[in-house]
C-alpha positions in Angstrom: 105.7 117.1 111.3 109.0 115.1 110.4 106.9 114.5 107.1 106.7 117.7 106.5 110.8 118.2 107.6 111.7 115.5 104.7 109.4 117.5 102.0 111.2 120.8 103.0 114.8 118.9 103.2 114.2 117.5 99.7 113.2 120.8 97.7 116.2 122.9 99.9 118.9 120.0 98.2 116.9 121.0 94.9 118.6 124.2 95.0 120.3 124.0 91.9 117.4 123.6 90.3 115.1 126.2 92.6 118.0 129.0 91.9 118.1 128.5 88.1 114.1 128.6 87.9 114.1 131.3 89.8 116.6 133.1 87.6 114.8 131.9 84.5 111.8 133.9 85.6 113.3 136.6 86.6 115.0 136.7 83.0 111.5 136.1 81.4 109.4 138.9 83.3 112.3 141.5 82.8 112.2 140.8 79.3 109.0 141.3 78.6 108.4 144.8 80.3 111.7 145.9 78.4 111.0 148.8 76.4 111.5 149.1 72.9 114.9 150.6 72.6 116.1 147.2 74.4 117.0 144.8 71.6 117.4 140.9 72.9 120.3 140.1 70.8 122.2 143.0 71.2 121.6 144.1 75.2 122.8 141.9 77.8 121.1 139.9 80.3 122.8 143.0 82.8 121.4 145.5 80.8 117.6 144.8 82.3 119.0 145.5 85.7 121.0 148.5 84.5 121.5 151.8 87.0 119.0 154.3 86.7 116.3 151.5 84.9 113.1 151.8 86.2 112.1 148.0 86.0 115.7 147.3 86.8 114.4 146.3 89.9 113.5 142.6 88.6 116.4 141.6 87.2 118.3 143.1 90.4 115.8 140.6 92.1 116.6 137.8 89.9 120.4 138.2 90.3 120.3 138.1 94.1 117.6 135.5 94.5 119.7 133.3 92.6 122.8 134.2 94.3 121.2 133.7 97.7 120.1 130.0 96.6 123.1 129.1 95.8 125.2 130.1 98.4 122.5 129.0 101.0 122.0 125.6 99.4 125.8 125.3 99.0 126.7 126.2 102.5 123.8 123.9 103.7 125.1 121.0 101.5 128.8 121.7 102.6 128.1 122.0 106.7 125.8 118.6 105.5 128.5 116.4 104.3 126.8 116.4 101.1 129.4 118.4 99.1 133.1 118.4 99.7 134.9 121.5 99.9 135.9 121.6 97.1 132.7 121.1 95.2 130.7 123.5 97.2 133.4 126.5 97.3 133.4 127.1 93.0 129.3 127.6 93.0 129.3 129.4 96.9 131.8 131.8 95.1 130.0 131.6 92.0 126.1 132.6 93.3 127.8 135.2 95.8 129.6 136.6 92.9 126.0 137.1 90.8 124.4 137.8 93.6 126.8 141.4 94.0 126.1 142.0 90.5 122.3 142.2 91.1 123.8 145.3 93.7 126.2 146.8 92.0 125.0 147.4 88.1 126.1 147.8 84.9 125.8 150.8 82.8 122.4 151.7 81.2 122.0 151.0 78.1 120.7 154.0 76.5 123.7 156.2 75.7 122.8 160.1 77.5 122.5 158.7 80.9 124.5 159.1 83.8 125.8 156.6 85.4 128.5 155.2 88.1 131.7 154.1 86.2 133.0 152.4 89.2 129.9 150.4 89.7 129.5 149.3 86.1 133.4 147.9 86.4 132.9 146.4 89.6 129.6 144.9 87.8 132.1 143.4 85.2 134.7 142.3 87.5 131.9 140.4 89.4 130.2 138.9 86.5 133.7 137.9 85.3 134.3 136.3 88.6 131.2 134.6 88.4 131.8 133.2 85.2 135.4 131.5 86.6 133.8 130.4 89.6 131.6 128.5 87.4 134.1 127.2 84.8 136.0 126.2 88.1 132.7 124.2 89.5 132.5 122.6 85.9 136.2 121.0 86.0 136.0 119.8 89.3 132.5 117.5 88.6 134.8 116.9 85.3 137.9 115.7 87.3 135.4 113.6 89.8 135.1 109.9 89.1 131.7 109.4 87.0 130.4 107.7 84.5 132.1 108.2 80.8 129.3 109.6 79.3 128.2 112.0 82.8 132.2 113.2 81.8 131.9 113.7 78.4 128.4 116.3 79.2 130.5 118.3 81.3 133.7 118.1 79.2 131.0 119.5 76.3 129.4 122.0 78.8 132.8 123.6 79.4 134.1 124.0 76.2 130.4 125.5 75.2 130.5 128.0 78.2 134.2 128.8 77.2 133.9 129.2 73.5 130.6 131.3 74.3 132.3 133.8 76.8 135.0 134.1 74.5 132.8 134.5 71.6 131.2 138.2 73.1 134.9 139.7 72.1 134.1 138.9 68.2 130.5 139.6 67.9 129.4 142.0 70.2 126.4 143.1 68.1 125.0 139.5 69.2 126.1 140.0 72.5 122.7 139.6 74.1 121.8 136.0 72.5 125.2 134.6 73.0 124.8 135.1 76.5 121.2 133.7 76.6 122.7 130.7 74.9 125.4 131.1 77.5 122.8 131.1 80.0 120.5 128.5 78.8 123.6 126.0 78.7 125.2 127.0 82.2 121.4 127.1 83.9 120.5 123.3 82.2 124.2 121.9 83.7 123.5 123.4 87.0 120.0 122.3 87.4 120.7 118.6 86.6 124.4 117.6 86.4 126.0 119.8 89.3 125.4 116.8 91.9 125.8 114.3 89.3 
């Protein structure tokens, strides 16, 4: 039995890892029942959970799941000793701040439907917090003492997430790959540097 306790103990402090997989997936099966009018490069990761989308339901499911992980791994790792405060609280913030936007969704993206206005804002306000959460959790592993080279991935990983989310403002007909880059960098730093 306390066999079994350590297996369960060492995949739950994988959560990093667990959450982004999970979100990956997610990402991965939404994509492929998307129907033709939904264009990879141009829609959004959001977009596949939009309001009013049939098979919104998966990415909705991917955005919580992930969430959950995160804060549940985080708070476990926190009341644990394993993170300080101040590590844990920038991802905690960061998977309940996804996690909301898997509730409350963004516009669809086909233009004659109707929609919520005040939930596709809130959807942007929480994806926004989510993204300053995370470029919090970045500088904090940055400002912890490391190795040079484990300083200069996440002094790189920063300035790639930054110069990505700024990036949507310019080219917003590519808005759907930059943030799959976006994601693909953020998920990769979270899954194997976070607790570096």
């Amino acid at each position: 039995m306390s066999d079994l306790i350590s297996k369960m103990r060492l995949i739950l402090f994988q959560y990093p890892l667990l959450a982004s997989g999970w979100l990956a997936m997610s990402i991965t099966m939404a994509q492929l029942r998307a129907p033709a009018s939904y264009h990879w490069v141009k829609n959004t990761i959001s977009d596949l959970g939009a309001q009013h989308y049939e098979k919104g339901w998966m990415m909705q499911l991917g955005f919580i799941g992930f969430g959950l992980l995160l804060v549940g791994g985080g708070l476990a790792d926190l009341v644990s000793g394993q993170l300080s405060l101040l590590r844990a609280s920038p991802v905690i913030l960061y998977g309940l701040a996804v996690a909301l936007t898997g509730i409350f969704c963004t516009q669809p993206f086909w233009t004659d439907a109707f929609y919520s206005v005040q939930e596709s804002r809130l959807h942007s306000v929480l994806a926004q917090l989510a993204g300053l959460s995370f470029s919090v959790a970045i500088v904090v592993q940055l400002l912890a003492p490391q190795r040079p080279s484990d300083r200069a991935i996440h002094a790189t990983v920063l300035l790639l997430v930054l110069g990505l989310s700024g990036s949507f403002k310019f080219f917003s007909e590519y808005a759907g790959l930059l943030q799959r880059v976006l994601y693909l960098v953020s998920l990769t730093w979270l899954s194997f540097m976070f607790k570096a």
